[in-house]
PADRENTOR-146903 format. One line per 2 residues: number of its first residue (from 1); their letters; for each residue x, y negated, z of C-alpha. Coordinates in pm, whole numbers. Example, Ala and Ser with C-alpha at 12.3 -4.5 7.8 and 13.67 -1.06 7.14 Angstrom:
2
1> AS> 1230,450,780 | 1367,106,714
//
This chain:
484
1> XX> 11720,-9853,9896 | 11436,-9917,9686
3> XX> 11286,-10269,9598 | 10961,-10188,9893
5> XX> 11207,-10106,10137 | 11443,-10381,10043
7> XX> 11080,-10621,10064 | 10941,-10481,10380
9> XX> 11346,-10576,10514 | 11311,-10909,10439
11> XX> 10997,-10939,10542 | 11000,-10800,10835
13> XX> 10664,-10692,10882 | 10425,-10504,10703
15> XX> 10138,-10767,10695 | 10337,-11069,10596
17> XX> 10486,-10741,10304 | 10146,-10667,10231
19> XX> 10017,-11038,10173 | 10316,-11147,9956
21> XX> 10307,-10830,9768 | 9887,-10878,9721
23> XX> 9954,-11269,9628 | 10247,-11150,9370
25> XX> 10004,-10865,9186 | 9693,-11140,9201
27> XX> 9936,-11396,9071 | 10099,-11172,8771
29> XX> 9689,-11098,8745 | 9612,-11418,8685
31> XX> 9907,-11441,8435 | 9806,-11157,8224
33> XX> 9441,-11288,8234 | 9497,-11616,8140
35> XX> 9786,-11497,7856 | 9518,-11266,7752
37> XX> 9233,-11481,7761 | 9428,-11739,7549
39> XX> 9499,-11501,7265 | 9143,-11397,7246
41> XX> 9052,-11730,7243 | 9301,-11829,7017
43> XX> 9183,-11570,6795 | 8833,-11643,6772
45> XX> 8849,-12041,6729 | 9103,-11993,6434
47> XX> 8831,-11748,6284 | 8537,-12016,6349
49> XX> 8735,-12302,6229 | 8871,-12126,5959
51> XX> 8526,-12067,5875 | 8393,-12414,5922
53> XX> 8675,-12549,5707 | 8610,-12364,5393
55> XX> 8235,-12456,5513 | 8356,-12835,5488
57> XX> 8575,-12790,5160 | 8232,-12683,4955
59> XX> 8054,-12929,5056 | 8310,-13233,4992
61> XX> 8393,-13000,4623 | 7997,-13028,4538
63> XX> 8026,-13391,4644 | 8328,-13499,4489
65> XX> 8285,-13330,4181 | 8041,-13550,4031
67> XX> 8317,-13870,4110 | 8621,-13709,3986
69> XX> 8529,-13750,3621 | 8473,-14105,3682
71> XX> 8777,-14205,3808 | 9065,-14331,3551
73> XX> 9327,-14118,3641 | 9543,-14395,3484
75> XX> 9491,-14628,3686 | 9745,-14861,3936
77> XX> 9499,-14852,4204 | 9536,-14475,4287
79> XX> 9472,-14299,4512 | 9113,-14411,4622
81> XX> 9120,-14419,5034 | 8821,-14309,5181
83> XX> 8765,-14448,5573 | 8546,-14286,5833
85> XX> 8443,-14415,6180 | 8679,-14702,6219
87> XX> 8548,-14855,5925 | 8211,-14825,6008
89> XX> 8308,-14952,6367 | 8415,-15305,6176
91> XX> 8099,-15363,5964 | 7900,-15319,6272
93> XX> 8105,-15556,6445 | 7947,-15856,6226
95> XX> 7575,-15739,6233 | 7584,-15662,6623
97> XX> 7695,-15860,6927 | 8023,-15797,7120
99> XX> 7896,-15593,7411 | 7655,-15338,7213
101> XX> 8004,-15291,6944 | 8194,-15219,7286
103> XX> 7900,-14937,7368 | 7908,-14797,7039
105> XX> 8338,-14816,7001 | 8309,-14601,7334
107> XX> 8019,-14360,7199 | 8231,-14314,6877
109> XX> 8612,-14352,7050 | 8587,-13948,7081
111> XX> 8513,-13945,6687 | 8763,-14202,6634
113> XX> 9036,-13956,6807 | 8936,-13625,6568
115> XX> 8860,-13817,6265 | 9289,-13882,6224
117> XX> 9302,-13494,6310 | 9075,-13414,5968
119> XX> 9184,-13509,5594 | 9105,-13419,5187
121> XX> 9282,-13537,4895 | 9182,-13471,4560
123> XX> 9477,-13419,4308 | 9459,-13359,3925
125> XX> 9636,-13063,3718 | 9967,-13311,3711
127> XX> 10011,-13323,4058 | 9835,-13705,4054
129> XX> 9665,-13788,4409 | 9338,-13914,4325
131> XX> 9126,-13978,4629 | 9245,-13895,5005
133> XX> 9139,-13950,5381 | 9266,-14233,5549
135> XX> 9436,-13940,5799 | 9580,-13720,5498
137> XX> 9949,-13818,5381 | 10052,-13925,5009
139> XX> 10192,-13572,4975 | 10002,-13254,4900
141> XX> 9890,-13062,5161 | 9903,-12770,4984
143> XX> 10063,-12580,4647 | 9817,-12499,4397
145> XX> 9733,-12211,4562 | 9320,-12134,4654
147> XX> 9259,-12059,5005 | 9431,-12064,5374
149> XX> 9818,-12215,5376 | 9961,-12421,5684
151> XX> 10213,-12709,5678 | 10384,-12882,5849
153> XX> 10374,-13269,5885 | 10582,-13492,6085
155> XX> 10618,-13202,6340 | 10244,-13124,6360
157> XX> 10110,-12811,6192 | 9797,-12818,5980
159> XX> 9570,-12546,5846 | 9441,-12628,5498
161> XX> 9182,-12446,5252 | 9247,-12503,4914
163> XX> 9003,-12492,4655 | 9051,-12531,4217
165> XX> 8768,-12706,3950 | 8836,-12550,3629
167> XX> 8576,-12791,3428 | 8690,-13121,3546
169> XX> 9041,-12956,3628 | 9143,-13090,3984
171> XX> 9221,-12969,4326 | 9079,-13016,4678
173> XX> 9280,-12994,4994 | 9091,-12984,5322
175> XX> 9283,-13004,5595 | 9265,-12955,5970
177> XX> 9535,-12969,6255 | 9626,-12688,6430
179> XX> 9591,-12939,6777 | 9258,-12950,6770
181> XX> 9225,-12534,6768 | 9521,-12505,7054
183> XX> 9382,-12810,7276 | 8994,-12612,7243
185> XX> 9189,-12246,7324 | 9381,-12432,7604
187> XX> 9025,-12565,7815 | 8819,-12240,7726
189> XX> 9167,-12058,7897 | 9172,-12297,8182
191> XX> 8782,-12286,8250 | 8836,-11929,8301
193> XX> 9164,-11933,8573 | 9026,-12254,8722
195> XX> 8783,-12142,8930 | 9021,-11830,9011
197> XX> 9295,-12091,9117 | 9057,-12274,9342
199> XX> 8925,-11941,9496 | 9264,-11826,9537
201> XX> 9331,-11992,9874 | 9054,-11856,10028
203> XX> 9094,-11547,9900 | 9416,-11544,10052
205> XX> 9291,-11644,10421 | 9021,-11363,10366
207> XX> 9345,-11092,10263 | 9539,-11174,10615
209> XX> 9235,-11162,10822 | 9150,-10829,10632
211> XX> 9476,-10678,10681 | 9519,-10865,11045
213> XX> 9201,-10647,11046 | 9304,-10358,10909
215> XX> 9632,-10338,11119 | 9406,-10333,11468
217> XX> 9460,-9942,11562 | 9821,-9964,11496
219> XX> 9833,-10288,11762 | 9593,-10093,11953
221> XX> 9927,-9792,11922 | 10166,-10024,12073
223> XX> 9942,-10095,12372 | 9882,-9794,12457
225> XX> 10242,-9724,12465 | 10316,-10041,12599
227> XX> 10088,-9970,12902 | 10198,-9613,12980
229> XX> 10393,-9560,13279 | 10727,-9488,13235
231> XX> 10729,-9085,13334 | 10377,-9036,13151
233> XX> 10410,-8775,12912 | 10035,-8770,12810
235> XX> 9926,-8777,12475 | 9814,-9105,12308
237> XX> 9411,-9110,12208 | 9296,-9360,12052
239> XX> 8915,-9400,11944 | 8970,-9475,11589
241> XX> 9219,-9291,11409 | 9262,-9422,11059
243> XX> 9396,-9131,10815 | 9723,-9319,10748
245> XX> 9792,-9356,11125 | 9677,-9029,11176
247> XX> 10023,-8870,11089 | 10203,-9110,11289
249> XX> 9976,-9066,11574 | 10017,-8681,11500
251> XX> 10410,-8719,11501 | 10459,-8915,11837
253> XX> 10168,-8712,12031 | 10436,-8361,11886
255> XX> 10737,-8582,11994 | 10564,-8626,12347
257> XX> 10444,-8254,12367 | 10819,-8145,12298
259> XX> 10973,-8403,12543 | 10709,-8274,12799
261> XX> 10801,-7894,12733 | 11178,-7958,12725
263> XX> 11141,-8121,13071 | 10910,-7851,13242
265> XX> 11157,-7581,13093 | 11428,-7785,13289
267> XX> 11207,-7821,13577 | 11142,-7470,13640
269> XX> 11550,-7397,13513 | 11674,-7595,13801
271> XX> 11375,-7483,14048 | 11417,-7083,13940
273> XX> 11770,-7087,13965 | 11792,-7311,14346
275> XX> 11529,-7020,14440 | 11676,-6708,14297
277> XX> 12059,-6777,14392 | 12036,-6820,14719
279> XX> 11976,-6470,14792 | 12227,-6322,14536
281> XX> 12536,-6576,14642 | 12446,-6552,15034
283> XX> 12474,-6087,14933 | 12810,-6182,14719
285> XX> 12930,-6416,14996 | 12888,-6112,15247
287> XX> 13036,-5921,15047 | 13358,-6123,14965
289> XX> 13414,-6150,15379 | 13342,-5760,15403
291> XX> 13615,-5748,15172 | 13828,-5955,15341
293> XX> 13767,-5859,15679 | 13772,-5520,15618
295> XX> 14047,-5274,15837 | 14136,-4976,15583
297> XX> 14116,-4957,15175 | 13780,-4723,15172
299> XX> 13549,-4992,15326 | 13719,-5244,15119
301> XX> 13638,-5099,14799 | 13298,-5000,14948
303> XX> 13259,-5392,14972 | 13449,-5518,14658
305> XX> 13203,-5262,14420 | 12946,-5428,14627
307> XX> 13086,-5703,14556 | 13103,-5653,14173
309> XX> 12719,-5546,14144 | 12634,-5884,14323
311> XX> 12821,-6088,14071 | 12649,-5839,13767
313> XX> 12313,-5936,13951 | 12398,-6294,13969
315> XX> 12532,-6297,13615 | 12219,-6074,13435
317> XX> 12007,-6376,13645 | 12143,-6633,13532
319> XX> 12104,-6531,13160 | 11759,-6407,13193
321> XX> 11679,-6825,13358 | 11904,-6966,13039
323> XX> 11703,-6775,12782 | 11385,-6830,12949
325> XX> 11481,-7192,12911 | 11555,-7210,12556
327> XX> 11266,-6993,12419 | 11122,-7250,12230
329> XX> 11021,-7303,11848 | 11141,-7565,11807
331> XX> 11543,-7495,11877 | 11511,-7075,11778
333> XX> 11482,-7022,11402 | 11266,-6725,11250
335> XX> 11395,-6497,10957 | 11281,-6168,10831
337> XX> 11282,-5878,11043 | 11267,-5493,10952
339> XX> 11174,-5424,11345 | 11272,-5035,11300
341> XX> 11600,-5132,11172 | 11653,-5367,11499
343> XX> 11540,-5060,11704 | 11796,-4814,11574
345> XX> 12049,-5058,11583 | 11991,-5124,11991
347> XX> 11915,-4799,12088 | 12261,-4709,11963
349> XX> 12409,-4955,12209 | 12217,-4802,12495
351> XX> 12206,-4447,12414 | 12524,-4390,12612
353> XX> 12413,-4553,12901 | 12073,-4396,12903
355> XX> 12189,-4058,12851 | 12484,-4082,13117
357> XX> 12122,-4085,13324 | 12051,-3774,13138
359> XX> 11719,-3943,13014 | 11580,-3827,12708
361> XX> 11541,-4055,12381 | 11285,-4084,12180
363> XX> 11223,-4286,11859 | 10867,-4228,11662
365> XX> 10823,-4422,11336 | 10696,-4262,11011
367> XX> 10857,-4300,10698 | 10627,-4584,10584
369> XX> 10612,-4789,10798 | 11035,-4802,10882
371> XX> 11071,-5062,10646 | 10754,-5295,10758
373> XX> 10899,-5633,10802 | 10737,-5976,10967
375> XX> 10909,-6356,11052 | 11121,-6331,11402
377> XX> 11375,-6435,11605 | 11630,-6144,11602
379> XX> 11773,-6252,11914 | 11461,-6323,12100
381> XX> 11359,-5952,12007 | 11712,-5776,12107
383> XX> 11624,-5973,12446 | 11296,-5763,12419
385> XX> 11413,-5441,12289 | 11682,-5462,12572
387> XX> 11471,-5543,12850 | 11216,-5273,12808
389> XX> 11474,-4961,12774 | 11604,-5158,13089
391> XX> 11281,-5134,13281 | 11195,-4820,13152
393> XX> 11547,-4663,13235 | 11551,-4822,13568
395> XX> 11199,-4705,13682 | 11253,-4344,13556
397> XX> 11398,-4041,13696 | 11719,-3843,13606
399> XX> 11613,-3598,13274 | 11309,-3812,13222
401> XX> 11190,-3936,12907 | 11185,-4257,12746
403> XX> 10954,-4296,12430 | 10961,-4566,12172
405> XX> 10671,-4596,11906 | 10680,-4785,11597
407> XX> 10332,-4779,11403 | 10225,-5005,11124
409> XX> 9802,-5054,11175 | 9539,-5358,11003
411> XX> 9837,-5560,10900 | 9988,-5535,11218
413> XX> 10300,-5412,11392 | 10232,-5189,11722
415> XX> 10555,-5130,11933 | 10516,-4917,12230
417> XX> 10762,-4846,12479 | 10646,-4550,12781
419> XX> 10832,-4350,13060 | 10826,-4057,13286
421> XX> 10820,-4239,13525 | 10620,-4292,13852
423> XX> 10337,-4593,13693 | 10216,-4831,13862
425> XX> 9862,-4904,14022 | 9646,-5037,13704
427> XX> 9499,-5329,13923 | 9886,-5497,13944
429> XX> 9939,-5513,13543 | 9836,-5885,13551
431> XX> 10124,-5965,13805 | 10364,-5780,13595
433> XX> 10440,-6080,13371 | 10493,-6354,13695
435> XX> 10832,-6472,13779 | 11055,-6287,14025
437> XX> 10736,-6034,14104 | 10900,-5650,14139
439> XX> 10720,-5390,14277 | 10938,-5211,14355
441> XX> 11216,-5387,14551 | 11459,-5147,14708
443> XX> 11450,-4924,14378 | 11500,-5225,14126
445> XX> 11841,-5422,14034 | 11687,-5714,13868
447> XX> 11522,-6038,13996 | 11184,-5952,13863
449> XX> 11197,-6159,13565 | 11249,-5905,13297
451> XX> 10874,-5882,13168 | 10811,-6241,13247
453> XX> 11080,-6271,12971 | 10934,-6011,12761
455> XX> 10590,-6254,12763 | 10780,-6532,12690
457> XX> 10906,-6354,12389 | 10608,-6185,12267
459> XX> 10406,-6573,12252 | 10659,-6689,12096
461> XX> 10573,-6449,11787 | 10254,-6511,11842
463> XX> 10188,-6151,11945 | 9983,-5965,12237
465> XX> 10164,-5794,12528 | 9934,-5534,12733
467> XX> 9990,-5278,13004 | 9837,-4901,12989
469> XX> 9906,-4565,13165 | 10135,-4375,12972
471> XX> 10111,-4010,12880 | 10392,-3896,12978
473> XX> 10288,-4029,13327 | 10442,-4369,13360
475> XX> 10384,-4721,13277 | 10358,-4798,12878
477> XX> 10440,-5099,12761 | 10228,-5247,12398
479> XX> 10348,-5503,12200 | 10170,-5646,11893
481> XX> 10295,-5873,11618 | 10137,-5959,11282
483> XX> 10274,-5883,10980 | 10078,-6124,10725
//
């Protein structure tokens, strides 16, 4: 089980699945954007102050380069402390009045806060500290080196540029923490997921109503099914069909189709078989009291063979209403069929039967077209095969012929199956293929259902059955099926 099924589980339904999933992907979103945003950032304010330190280091060099030489380097009073703001803040406190020292202590406290994050300190060639910020340490910031270095002091890292005065031989180290650059990165980062954080709830209330939304013409499914009555085997239309519902819909409209065509198949089982047995078991019942009530041995075996072809007749029924019932597509599987090959093969079965008529047998295929092949049921066409050489046996005369035709035509497969026979009237082919319709009632053994069966078999294969005057003088049977 895979992690959307194990989710959709838990869930337990696909829009509370589909918001937490949407939430978790905006969320990770968010993540990556702000992780991503924050590196950029980070990027570009180390490459501005960077800049803007080196920036500051010239200037302070140029400055303090005229009061390095001045200085007596060996002197007790090293190094000289230079104070910014705060010092400032006290002179003013003695030329100014309480309240306007409190305005200006609030106007500067901002100044007051990144003047302790800033510091220089001037150092001679012996490693002497000359002159520093109040904010930089009695340490050096840096090791003789020109250019970027960070350090680390009392836990807090500091970038420092480094720069070297060959004539009056001393160094300058400007230095800058590294808070200042994170704390900057950090609000540009959160300016940009802020607002996305405070339009996230309402994005979210948007999502369900747009998948509460979206999830209307599956709710509209369930009602529909919902509402049906319980032996309704209509298919379920709805006016809008999405394209992902659409193979659902698709799938429980075949289901319904099926359901409906395995039921009228049982229907018409149980109806055909109440109708056609009556007849046949009230003849076999006769027959069976003949039998018994018969005085000498000749009329009971006149009435025990009568017997026996009532029970054939009954039995030949009952397998022509079974198979009618289970020609279907969906429970008869199709292979490749060489249809001459399935010809020979039957024809030898029945040969002996048909010739014990002393009907002639005839099989007409040309060499090319013996090993044509198309997708079948092999025991849906035996049934066929059979059935025809039945009928046409049946409805023709002692040394009459029988003529089978096997022709290959426009990617097609014509099978043709003619007799001697006496025909039949042209204007009663369309009745040929009803139920239990014979014309012929005294003559014929079946229950009329033998081309009925044939039609069943033919649309099944998707083929054409058709009815023409044959020849030879009978009835001729044509059967089409395509090859492609």
């Amino acid at each position: 089980m895979n992690f959307n099924h194990l989710l959709i589980k838990k869930t337990g339904s696909i829009k509370r699945f589909l918001v937490l999933v949407i939430t978790l992907v905006f969320t990770v979103f968010l993540s990556i954007v702000y992780l991503l945003s924050a590196s950029q950032t980070e990027h570009e304010i180390g490459e501005i102050f960077d800049a803007q330190l080196a920036h500051s280091a010239f200037i302070l060099f140029n400055l303090l380069g005229e009061s390095v030489p001045t200085i007596d380097q060996t002197s007790l009073h090293l190094p000289i402390v230079y104070h910014g703001f705060e010092k400032t803040a006290r002179a003013d406190r003695t030329k100014v009045d309480d309240e306007r020292f409190r305005e200006q202590q609030l106007r500067n406290n901002e100044s007051f806060i990144y003047q302790n994050k800033l510091a220089y300190q001037v150092f001679n060639q012996a490693d002497k500290l000359l002159i520093k910020s109040s904010s930089a340490p009695d340490i050096a910031l840096a090791n003789k080196k020109q250019g970027y270095s960070n350090i680390q002091i009392e836990g807090e890292m500091w970038r420092v540029y480094a720069l070297y005065d060959k004539d009056w031989d001393f160094w300058l180290y400007v230095a800058e923490s590294e808070s200042i650059r994170d704390e900057l990165s950090e609000e540009i980062s959160l300016q940009i997921i802020l607002p996305a954080i405070f339009i996230f709830p309402i994005f979210l209330l948007l999502l369900i109503r747009i998948i509460r939304f979206g999830l209307t013409p599956l709710q509209q499914l369930v009602n529909s099914i919902n509402s049906r009555e319980a032996y309704s085997l209509k298919t379920i239309n709805l006016d809008i069909v999405p394209e992902e519902l659409s193979p659902v819909l698709n799938a429980i409209n075949a289901l319904i189709t099926r359901l409906d065509d395995a039921l009228t198949r049982e229907k018409r089982l149980t109806a055909d078989t109440a109708h056609e047995l009556r007849t046949p078991l009230s003849v076999v019942l006769i027959h069976a009291q003949n039998a018994l009530n018969s005085s000498n041995e000749q009329d009971r075996d006149i009435a025990l063979h009568e017997l026996d072809n009532g029970i054939k007749r009954v039995a030949r029924l009952l397998e022509q209403l079974l198979t009618l019932s289970k020609i279907s597509p969906d429970t008869i599987p199709k292979t490749e069929i060489k249809f001459h090959h399935l010809c020979q093969s039957i024809l030898a079965e029945m040969a002996v039967k048909i010739m014990g008529k002393q009907q002639e047998l005839e099989l007409v295929c040309e060499p090319q077209d013996q090993e044509v092949s198309f997708p079948g049921s092999e025991f849906l066409l035996e049934i066929l095969i059979r059935n025809l050489l039945d009928n046409a046996s049946q409805y023709t005369p002692e040394k009459g012929v029988i003529k089978l035709t096997i022709k290959q035509h426009n990617q097609q497969l014509l099978f043709s199956v003619e007799d001697s026979g006496v025909g039949i009237d042209p204007a009663l082919y369309p009745r040929l293929t009803e139920r239990f319709y014979r014309q012929y009632q005294q003559q014929g053994k079946g229950a009329g259902l033998g081309l009925t069966l044939v039609n069943n078999i033919v649309e099944f294969h998707h083929g054409q059955l058709s009815f023409t005057k044959s020849p030879l003088g009978g009835l001729q049977v044509n059967v089409t099926f395509a090859i492609i």
